[in-house]
N, C-alpha and C positions, 0 to 999 in steps of 0.2 A: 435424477428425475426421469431418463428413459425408461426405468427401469418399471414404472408406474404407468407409462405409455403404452396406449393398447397400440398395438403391432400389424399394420394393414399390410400384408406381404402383396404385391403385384406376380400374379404368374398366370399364364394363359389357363392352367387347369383351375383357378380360383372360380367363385362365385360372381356370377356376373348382377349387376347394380344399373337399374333403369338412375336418369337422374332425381327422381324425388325423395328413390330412396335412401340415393346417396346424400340428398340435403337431410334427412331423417339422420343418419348414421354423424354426420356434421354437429347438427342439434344437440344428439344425447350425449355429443362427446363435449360441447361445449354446457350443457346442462350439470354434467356430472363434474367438469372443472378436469376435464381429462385431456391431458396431450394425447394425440394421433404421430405415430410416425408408420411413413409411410414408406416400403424400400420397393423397388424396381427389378424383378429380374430379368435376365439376360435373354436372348432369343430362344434359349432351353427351357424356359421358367429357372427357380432357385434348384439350390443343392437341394435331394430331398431332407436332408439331414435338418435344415433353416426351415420347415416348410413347419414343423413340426413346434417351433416358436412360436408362430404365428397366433395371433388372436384371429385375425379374418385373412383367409386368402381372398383375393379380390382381381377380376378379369377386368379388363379394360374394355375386351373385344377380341372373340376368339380368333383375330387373326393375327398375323406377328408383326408387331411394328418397331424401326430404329426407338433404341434407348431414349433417346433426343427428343422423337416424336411425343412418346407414351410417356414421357418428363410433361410434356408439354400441355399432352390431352387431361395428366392428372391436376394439370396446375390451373386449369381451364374448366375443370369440374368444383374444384374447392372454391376458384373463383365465383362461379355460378351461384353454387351451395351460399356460401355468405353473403351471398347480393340479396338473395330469396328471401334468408333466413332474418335479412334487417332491410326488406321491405323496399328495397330499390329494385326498378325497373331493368331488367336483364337482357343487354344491348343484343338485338339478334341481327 
């Protein structure tokens, strides 16, 4: 089923994502009945070699932050995205 998964690569060189866009890109992946996998690169961004997989390179923030962190701030985005996207109030 990966295989069918559109491919959000994290690398600092990626395209950077205000959050509504990012609930947009949420949306059309839950519209279309699409898995999202999402991978993490390292403080270099990815191999170039893997960039090249990619469906969307995607920045978090063009600064460089711990693995752990940029784990953290993605899982706090998608959070966000599906709170928006089914109409609950997004604890600030």
């Amino acid at each position: 089923k990966h295989l069918s998964a559109r491919k959000i690569f994290l690398d600092p060189a990626g395209r950077s994502l205000d959050s509504p866009a990012f609930v947009q890109l949420i949306e059309r992946a839950e519209r279309e009945s699409r898995d999202l996998l999402f991978l993490i690169g390292g403080h270099d961004g990815l191999p170039p070699e893997w960039k090249a997989h990619a469906d969307l390179l995607l920045s978090l923030s063009p600064m460089t932050f711990p693995h752990e962190l940029a784990r953290a701030m993605l899982a706090e985005q998608i959070y966000r995205a599906f709170t928006t996207l089914r109409g609950h109030p997004y604890p600030r």
